[in-house]
C-alpha positions in Angstrom: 0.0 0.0 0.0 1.6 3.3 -0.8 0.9 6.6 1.1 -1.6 7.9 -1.8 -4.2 5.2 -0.5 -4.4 7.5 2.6 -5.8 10.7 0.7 -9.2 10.0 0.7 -9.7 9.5 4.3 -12.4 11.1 6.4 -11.7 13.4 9.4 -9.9 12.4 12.0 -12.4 11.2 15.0 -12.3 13.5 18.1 -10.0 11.5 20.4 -7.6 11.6 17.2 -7.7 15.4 17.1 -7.0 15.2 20.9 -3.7 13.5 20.3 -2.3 15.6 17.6 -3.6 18.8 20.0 -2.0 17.2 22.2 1.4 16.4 20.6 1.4 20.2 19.2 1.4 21.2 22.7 3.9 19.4 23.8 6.1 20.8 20.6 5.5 24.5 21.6 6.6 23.9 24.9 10.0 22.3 23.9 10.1 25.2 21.7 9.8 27.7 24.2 12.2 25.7 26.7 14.5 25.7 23.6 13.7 29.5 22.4 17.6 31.1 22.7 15.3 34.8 24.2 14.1 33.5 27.8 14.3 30.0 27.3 15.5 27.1 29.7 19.1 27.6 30.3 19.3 23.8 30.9 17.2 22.9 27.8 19.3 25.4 25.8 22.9 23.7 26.7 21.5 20.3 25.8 23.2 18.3 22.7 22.0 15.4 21.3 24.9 14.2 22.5 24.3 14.9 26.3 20.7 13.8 26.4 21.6 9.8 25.1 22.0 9.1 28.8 18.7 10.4 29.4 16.6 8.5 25.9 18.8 5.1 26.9 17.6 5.2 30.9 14.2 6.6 29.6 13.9 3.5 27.5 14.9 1.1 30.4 12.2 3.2 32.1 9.6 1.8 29.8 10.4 -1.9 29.8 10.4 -2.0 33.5 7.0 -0.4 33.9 5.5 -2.7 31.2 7.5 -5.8 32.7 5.7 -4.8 36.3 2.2 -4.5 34.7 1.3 -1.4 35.8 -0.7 0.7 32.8 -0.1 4.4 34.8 3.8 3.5 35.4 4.0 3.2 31.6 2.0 6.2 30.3 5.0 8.2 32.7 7.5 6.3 31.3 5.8 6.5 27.6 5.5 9.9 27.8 8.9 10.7 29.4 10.4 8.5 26.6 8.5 11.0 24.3 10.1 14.2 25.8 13.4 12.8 24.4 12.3 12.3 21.4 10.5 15.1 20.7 13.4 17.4 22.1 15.5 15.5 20.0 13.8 16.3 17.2 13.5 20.3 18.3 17.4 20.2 18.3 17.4 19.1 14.8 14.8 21.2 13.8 16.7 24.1 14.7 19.6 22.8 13.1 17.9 22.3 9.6 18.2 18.2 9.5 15.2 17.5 10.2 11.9 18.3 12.2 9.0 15.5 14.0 6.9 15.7 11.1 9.9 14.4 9.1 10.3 11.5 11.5 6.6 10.3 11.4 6.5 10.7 7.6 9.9 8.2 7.6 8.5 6.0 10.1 4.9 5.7 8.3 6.5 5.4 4.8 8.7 2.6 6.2 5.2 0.6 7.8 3.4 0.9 4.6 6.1 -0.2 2.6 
């Protein structure tokens, strides 16, 4: 199936709209912790580099909470997996590589491949 099959879709039910709301959301505020006027001095110093520690222990985060069962451990652990990635992808946004839009397009073009 190629990604031209997905053109004629209808709108996006409501709980769908919710999570892209609520990824936006979270975008804009790594934005603003990145923003170089009055941003978050700690944010701004980060390096993809310096934040592998935190995406590998983030990750081990995850496993654990699904190993133990327990559904609210892993939406924290889920969601603090997803701060890396998504402030990741901020840093190579600003950059010029590449942005999270880029990343889901690669990642949904690779599944329907």
């Amino acid at each position: 199936m190629n990604a031209s099959a997905y053109k004629d879709l209808p709108a996006l039910p409501d709980s769908d709209t919710k999570v892209l709301t609520e990824i936006q959301r979270l975008m804009d505020v790594i934005a603003r912790l990145r923003d170089p006027q009055g941003g978050c001095p700690w944010d701004l110093e980060q390096t993809p580099e310096s934040l592998t520690q935190y995406v590998i222990e983030e990750s081990y985060e995850v496993v654990d909470a699904i190993r133990n069962g327990d559904s609210k451990d892993v939406e924290e652990e889920l969601g603090d997996l997803l701060l890396q990635i998504v402030l990741q992808a901020q840093i190579f946004k600003e950059r010029g590589d590449f942005d999270l839009g880029d990343i889901a397009r690669g990642i949904t073009d690779k599944m329907i491949r």
